[in-house]
mmJSON file of the N, C-alpha and C atoms, coordinates in Angstrom:
{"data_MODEL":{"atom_site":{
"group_PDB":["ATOM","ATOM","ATOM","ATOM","ATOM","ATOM","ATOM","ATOM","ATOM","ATOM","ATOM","ATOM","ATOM","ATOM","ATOM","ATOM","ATOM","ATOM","ATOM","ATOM","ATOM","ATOM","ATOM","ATOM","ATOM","ATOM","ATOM","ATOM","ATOM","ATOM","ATOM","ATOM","ATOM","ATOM","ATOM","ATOM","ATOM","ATOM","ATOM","ATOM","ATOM","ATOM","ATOM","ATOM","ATOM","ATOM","ATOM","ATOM","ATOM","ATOM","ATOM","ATOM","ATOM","ATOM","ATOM","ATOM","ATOM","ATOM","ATOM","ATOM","ATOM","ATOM","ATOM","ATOM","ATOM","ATOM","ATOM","ATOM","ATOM","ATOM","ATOM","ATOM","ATOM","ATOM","ATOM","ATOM","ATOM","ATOM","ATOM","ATOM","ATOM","ATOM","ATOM","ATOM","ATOM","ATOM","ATOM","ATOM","ATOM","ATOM","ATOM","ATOM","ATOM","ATOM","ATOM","ATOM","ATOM","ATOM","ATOM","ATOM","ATOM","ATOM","ATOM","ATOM","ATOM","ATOM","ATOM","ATOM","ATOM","ATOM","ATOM","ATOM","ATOM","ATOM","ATOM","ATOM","ATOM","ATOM","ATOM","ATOM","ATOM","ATOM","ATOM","ATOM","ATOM","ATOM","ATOM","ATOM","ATOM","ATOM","ATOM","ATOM","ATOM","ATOM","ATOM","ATOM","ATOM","ATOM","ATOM","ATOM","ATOM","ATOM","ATOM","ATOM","ATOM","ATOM","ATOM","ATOM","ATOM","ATOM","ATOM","ATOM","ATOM","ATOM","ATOM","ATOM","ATOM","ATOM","ATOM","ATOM","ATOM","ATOM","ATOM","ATOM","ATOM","ATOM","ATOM","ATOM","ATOM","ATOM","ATOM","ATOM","ATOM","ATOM","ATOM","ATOM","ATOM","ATOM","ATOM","ATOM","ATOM","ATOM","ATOM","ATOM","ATOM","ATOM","ATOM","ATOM","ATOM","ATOM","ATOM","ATOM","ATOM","ATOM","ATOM","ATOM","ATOM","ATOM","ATOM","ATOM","ATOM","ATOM","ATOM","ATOM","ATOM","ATOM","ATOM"],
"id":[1,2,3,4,5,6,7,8,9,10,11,12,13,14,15,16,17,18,19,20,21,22,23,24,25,26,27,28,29,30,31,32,33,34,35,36,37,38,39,40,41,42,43,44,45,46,47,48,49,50,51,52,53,54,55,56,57,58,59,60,61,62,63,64,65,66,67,68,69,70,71,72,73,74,75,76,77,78,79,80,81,82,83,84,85,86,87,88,89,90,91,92,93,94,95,96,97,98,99,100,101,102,103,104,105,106,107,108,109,110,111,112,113,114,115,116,117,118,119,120,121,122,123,124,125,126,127,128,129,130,131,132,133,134,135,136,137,138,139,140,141,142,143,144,145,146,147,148,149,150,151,152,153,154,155,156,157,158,159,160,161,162,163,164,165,166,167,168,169,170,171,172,173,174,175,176,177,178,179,180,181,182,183,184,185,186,187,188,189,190,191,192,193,194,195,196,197,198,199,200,201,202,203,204,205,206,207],
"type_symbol":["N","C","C","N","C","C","N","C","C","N","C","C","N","C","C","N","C","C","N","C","C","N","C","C","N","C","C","N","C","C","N","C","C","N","C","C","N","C","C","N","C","C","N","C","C","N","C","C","N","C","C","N","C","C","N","C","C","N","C","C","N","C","C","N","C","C","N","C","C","N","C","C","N","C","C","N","C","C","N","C","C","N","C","C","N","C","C","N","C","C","N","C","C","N","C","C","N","C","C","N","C","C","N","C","C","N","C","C","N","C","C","N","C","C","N","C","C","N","C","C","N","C","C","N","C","C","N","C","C","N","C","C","N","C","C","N","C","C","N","C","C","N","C","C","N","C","C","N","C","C","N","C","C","N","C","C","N","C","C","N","C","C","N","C","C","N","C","C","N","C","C","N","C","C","N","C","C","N","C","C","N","C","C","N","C","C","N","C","C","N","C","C","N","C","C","N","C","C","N","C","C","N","C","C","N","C","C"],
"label_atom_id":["N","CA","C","N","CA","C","N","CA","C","N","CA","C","N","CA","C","N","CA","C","N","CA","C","N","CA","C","N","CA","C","N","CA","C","N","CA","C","N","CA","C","N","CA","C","N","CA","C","N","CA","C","N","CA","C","N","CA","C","N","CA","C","N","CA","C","N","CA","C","N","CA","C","N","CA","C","N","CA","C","N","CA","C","N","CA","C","N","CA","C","N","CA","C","N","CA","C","N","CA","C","N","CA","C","N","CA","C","N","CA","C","N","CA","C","N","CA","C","N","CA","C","N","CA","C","N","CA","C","N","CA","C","N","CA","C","N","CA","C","N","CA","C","N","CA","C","N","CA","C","N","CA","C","N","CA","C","N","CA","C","N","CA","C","N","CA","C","N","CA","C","N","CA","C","N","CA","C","N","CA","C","N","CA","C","N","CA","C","N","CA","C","N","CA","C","N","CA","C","N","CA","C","N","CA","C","N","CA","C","N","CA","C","N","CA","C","N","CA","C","N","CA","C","N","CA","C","N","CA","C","N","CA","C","N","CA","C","N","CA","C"],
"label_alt_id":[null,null,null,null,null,null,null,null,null,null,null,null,null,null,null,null,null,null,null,null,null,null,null,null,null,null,null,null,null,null,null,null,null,null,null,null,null,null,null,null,null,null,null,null,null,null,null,null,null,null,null,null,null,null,null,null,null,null,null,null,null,null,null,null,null,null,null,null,null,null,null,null,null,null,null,null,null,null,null,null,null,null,null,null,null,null,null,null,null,null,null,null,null,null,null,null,null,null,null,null,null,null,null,null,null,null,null,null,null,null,null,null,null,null,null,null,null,null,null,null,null,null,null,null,null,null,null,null,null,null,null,null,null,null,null,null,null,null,null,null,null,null,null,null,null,null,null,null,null,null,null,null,null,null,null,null,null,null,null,null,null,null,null,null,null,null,null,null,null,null,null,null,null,null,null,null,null,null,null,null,null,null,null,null,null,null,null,null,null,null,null,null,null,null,null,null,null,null,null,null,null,null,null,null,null,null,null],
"label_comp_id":["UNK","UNK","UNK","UNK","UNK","UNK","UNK","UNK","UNK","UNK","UNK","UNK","UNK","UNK","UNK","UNK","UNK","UNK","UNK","UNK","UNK","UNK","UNK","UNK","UNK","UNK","UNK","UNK","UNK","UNK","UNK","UNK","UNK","UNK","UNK","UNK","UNK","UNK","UNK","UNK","UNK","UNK","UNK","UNK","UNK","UNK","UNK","UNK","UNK","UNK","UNK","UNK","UNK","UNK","UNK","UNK","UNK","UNK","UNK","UNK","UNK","UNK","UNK","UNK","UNK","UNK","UNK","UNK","UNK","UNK","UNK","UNK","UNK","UNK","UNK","UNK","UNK","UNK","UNK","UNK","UNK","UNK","UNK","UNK","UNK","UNK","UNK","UNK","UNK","UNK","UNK","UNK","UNK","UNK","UNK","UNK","UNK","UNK","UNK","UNK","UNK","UNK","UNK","UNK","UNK","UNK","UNK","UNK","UNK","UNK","UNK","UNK","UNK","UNK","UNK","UNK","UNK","UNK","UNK","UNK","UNK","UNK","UNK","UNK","UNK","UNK","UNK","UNK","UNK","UNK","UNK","UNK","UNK","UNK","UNK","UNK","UNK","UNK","UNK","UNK","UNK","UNK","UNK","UNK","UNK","UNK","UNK","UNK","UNK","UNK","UNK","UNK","UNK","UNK","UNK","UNK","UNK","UNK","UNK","UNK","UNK","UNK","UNK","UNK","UNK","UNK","UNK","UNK","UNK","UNK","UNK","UNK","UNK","UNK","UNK","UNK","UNK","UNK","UNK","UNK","UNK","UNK","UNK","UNK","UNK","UNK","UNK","UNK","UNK","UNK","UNK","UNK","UNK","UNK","UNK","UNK","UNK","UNK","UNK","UNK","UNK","UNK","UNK","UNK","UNK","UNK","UNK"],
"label_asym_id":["A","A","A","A","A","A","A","A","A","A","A","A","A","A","A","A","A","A","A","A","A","A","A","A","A","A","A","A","A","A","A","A","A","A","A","A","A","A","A","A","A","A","A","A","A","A","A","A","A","A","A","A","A","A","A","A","A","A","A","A","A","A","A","A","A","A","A","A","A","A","A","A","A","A","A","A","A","A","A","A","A","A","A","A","A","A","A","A","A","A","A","A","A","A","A","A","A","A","A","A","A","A","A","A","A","A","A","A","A","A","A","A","A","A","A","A","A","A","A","A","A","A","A","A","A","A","A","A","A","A","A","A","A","A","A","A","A","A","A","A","A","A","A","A","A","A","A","A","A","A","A","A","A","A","A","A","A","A","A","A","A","A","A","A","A","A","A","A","A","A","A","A","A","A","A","A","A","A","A","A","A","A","A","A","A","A","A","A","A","A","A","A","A","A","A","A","A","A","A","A","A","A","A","A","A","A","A"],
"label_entity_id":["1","1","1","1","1","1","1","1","1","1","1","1","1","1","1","1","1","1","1","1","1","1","1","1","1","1","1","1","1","1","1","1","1","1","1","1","1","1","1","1","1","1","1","1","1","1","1","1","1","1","1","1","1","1","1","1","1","1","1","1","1","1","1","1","1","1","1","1","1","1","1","1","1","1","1","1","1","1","1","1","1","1","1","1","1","1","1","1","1","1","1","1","1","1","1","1","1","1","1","1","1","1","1","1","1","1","1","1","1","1","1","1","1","1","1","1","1","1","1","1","1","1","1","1","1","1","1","1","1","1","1","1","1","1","1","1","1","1","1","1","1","1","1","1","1","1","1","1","1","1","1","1","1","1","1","1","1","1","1","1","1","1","1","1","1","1","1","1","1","1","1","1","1","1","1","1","1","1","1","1","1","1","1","1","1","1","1","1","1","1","1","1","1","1","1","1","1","1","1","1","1","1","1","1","1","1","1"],
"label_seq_id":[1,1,1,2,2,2,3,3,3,4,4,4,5,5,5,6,6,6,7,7,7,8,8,8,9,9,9,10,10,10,11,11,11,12,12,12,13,13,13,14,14,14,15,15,15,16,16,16,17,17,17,18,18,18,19,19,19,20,20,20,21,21,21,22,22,22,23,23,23,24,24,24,25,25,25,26,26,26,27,27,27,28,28,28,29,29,29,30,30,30,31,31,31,32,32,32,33,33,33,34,34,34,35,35,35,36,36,36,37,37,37,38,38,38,39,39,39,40,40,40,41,41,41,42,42,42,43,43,43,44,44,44,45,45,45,46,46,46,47,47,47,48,48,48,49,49,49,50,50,50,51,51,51,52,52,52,53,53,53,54,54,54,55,55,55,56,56,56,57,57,57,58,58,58,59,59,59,60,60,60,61,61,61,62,62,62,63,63,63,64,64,64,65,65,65,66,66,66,67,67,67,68,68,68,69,69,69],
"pdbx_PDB_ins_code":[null,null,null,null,null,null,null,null,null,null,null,null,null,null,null,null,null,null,null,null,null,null,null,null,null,null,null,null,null,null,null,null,null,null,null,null,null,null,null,null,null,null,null,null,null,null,null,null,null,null,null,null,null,null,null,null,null,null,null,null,null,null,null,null,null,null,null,null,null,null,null,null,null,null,null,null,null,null,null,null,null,null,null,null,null,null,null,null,null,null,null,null,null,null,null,null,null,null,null,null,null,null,null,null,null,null,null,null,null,null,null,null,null,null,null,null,null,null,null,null,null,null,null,null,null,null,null,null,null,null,null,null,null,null,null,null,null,null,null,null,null,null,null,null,null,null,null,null,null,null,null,null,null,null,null,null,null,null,null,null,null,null,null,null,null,null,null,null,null,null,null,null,null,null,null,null,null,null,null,null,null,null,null,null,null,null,null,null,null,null,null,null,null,null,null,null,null,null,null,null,null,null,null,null,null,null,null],
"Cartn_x":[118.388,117.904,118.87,118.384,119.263,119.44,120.74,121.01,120.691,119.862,119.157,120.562,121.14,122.09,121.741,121.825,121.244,123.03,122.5,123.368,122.866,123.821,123.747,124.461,123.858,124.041,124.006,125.598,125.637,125.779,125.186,125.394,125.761,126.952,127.363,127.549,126.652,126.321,127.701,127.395,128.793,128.983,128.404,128.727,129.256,129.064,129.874,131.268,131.687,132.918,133.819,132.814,133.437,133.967,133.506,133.239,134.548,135.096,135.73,137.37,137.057,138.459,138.511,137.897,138.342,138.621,137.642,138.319,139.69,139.512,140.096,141.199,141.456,142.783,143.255,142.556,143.313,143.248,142.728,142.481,144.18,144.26,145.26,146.03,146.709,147.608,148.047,146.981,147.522,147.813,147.313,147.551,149.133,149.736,150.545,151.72,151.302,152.454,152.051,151.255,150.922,152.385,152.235,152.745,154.465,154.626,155.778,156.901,156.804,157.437,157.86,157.154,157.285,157.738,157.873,158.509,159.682,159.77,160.383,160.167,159.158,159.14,158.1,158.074,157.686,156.406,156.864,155.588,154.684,154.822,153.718,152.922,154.148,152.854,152.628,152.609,151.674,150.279,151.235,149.816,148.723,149.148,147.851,147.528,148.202,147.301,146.507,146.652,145.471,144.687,144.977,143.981,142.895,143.512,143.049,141.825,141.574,140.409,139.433,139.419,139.009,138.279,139.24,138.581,137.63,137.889,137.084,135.379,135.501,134.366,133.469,134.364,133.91,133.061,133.418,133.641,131.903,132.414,130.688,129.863,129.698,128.759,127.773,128.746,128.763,127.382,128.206,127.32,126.166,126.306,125.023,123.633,124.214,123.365,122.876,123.685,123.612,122.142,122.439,121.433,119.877,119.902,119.288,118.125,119.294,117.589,118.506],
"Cartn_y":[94.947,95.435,95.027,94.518,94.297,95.065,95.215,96.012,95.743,96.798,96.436,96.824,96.21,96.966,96.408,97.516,97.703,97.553,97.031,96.484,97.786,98.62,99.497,98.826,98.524,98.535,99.576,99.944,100.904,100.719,101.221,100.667,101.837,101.73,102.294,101.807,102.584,102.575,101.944,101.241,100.914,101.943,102.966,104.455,105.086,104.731,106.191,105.686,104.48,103.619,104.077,103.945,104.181,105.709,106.796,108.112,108.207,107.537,107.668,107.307,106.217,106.004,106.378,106.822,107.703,109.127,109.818,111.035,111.834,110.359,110.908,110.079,109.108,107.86,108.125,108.186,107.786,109.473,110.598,112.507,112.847,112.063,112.778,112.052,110.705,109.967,111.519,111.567,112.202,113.388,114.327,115.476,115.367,114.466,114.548,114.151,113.608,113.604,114.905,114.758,116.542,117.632,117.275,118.602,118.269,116.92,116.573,116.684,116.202,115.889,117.505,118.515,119.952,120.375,120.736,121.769,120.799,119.36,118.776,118.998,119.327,119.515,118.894,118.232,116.957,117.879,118.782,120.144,120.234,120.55,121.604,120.353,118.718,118.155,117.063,116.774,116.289,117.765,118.733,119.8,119.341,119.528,119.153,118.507,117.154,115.554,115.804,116.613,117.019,117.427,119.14,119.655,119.82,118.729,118.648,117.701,116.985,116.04,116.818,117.783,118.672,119.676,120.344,120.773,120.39,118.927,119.016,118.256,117.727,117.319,118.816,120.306,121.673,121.874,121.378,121.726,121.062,119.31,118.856,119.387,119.803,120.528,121.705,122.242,123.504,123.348,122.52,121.925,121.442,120.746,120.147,120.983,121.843,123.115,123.676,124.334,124.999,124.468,122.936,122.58,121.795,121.782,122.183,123.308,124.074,125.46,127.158],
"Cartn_z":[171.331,170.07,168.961,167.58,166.623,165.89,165.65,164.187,162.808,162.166,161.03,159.686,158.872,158.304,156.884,156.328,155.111,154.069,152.786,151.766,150.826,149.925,149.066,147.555,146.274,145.888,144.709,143.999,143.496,141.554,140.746,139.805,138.419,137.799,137.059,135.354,134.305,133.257,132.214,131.36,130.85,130.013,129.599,128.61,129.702,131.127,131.701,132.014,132.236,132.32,131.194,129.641,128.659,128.172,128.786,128.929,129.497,130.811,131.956,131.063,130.475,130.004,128.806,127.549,126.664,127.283,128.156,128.526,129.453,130.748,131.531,131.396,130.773,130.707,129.004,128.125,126.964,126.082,126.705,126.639,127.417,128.825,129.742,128.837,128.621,127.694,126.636,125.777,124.373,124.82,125.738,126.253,126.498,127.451,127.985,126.896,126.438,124.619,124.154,123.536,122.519,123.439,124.678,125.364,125.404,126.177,125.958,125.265,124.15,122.513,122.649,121.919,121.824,122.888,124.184,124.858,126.079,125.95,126.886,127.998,128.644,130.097,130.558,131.711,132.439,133.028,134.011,134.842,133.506,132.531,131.574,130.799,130.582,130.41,131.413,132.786,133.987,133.903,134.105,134.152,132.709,131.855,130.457,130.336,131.16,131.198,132.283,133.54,134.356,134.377,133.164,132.792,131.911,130.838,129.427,129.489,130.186,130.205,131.01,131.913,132.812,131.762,130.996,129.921,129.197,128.2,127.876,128.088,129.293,130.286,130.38,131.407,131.335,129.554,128.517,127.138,126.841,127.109,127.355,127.726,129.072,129.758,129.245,128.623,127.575,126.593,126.025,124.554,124.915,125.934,126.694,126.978,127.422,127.903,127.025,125.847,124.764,124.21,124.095,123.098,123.968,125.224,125.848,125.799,125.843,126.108,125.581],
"occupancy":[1.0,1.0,1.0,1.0,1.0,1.0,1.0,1.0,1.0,1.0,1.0,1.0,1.0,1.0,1.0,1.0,1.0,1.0,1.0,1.0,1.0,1.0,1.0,1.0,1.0,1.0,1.0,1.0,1.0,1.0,1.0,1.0,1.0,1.0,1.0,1.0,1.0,1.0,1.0,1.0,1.0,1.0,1.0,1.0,1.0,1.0,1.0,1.0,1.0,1.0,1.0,1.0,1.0,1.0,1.0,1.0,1.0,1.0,1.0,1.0,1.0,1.0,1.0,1.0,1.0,1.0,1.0,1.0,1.0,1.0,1.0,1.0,1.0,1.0,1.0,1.0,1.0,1.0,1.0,1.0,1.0,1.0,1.0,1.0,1.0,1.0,1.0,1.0,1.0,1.0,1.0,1.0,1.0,1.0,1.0,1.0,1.0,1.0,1.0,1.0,1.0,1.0,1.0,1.0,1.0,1.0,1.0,1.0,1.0,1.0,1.0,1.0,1.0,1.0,1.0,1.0,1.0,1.0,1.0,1.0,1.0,1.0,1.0,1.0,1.0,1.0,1.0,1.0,1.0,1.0,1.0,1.0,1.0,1.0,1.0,1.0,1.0,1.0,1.0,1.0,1.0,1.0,1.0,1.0,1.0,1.0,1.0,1.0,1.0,1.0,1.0,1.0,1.0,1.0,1.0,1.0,1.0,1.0,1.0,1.0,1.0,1.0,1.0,1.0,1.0,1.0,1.0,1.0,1.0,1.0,1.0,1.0,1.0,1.0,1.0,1.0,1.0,1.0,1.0,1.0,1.0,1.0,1.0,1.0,1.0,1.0,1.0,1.0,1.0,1.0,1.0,1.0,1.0,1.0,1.0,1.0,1.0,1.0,1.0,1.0,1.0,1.0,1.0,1.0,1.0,1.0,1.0],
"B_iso_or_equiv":[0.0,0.0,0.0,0.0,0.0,0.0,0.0,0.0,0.0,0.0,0.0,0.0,0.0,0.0,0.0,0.0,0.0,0.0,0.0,0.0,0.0,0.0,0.0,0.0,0.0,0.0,0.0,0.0,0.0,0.0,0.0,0.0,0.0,0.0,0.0,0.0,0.0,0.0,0.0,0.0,0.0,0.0,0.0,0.0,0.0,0.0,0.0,0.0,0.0,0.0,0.0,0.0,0.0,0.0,0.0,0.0,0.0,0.0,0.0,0.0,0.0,0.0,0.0,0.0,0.0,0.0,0.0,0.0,0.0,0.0,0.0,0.0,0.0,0.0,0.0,0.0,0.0,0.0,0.0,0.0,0.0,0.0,0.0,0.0,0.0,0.0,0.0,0.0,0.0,0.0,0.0,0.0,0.0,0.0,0.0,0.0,0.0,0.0,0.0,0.0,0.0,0.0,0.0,0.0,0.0,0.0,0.0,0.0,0.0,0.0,0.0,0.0,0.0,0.0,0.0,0.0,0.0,0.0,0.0,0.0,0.0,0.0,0.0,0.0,0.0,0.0,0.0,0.0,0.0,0.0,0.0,0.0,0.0,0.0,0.0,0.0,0.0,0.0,0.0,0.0,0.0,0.0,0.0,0.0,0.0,0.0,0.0,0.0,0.0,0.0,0.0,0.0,0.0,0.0,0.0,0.0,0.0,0.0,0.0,0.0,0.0,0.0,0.0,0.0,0.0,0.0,0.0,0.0,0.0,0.0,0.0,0.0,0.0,0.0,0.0,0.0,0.0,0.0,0.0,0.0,0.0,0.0,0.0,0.0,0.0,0.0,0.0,0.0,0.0,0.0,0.0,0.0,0.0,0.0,0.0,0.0,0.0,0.0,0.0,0.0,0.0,0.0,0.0,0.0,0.0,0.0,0.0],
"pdbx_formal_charge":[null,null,null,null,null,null,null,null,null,null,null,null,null,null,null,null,null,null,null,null,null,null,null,null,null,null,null,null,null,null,null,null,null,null,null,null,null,null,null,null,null,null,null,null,null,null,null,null,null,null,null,null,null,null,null,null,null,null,null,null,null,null,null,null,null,null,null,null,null,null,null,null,null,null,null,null,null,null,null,null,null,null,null,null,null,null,null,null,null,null,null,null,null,null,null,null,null,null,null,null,null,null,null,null,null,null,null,null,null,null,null,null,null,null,null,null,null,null,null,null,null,null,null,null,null,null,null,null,null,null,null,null,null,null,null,null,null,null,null,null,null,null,null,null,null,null,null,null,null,null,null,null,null,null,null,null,null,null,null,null,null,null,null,null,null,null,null,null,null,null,null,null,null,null,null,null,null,null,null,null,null,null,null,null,null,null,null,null,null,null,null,null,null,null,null,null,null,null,null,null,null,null,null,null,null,null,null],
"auth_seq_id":[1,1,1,2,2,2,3,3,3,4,4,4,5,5,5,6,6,6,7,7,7,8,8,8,9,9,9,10,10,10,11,11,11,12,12,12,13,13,13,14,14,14,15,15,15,16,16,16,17,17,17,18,18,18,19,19,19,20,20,20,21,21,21,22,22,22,23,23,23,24,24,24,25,25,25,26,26,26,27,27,27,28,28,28,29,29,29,30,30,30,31,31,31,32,32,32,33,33,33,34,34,34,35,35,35,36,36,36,37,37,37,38,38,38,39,39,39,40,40,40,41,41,41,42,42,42,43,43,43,44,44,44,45,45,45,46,46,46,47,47,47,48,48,48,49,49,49,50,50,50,51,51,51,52,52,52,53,53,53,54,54,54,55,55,55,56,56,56,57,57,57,58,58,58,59,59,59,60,60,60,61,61,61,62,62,62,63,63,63,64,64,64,65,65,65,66,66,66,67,67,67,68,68,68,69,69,69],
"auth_comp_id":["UNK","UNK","UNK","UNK","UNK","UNK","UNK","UNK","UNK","UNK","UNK","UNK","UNK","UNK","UNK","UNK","UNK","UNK","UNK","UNK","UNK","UNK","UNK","UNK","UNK","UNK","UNK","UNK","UNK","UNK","UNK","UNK","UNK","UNK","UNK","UNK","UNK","UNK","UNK","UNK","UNK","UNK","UNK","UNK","UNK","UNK","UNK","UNK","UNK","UNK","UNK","UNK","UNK","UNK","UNK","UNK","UNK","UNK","UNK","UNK","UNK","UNK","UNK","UNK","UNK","UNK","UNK","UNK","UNK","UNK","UNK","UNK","UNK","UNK","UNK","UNK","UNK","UNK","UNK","UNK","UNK","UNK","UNK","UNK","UNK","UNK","UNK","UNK","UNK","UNK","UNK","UNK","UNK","UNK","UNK","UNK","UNK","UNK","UNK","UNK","UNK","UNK","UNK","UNK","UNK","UNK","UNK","UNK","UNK","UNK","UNK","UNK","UNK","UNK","UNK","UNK","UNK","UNK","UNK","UNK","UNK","UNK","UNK","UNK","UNK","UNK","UNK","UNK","UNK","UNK","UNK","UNK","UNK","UNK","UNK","UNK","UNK","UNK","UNK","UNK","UNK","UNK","UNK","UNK","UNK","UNK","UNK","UNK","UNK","UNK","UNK","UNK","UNK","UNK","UNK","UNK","UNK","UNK","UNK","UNK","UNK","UNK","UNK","UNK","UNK","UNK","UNK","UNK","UNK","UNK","UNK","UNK","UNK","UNK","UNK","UNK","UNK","UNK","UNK","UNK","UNK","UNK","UNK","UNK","UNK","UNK","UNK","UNK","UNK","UNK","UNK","UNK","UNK","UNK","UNK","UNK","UNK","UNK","UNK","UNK","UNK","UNK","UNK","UNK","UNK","UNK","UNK"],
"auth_asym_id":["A","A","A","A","A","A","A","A","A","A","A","A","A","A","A","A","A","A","A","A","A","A","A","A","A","A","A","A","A","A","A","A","A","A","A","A","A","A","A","A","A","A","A","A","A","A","A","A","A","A","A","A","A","A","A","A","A","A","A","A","A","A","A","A","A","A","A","A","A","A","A","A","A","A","A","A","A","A","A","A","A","A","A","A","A","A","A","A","A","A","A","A","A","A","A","A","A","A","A","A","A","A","A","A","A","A","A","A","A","A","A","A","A","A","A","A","A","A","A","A","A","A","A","A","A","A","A","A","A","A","A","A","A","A","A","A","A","A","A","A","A","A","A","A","A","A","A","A","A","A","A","A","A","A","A","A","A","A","A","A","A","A","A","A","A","A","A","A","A","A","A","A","A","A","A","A","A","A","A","A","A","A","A","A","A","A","A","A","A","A","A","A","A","A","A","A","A","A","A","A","A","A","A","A","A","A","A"],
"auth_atom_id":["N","CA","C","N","CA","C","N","CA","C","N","CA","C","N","CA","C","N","CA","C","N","CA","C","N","CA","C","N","CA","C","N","CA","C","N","CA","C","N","CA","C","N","CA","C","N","CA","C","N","CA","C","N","CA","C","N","CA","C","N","CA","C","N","CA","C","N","CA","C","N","CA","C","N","CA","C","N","CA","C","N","CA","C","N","CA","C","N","CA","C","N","CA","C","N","CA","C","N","CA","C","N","CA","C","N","CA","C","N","CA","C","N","CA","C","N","CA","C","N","CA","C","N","CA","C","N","CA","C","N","CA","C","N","CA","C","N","CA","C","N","CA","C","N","CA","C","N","CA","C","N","CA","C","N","CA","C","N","CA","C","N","CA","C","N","CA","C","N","CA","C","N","CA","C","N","CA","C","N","CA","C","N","CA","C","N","CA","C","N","CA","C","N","CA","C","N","CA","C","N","CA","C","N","CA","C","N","CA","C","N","CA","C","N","CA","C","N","CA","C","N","CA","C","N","CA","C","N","CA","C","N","CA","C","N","CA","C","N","CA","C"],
"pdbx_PDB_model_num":[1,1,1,1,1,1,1,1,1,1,1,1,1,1,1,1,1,1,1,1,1,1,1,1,1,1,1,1,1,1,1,1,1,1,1,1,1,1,1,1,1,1,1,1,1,1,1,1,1,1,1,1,1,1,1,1,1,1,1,1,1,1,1,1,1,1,1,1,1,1,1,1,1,1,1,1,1,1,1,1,1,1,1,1,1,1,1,1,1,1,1,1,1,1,1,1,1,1,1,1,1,1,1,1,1,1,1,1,1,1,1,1,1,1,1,1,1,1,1,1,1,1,1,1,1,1,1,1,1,1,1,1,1,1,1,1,1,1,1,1,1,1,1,1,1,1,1,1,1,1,1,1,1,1,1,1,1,1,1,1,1,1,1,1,1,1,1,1,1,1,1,1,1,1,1,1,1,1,1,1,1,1,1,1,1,1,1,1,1,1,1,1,1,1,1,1,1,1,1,1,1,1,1,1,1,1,1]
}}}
């Protein structure tokens, strides 16, 4: 018996690419300065470059909905 093997092609929008690196690459960037500069500590801003794009993705969602229904 032969194996039938199937090819998946997957295809991703160039707005969500662009979504991806303003929020989560060039959001964590400024986060992680904003936090830096002011309190000198490395922990509080790795944490706000982690959390801050997290936010405001959670923040999208929001608005999304809102105007929704």
């Amino acid at each position: 018996m032969r194996n039938k093997q199937s090819i998946v092609f997957v295809t991703i929008p160039l707005s969500e690419i662009k979504k991806f690196i303003l929020i989560d690459i060039v959001a964590g960037w400024v986060f992680y300065f904003a936090i830096k500069f002011p309190f000198h500590s490395l922990i509080a801003a790795s944490a706000g470059s982690m959390f801050g794009p997290i936010l405001i993705r959670q923040s999208m969602k929001l608005v999304q909905n809102r105007a929704k229904g």
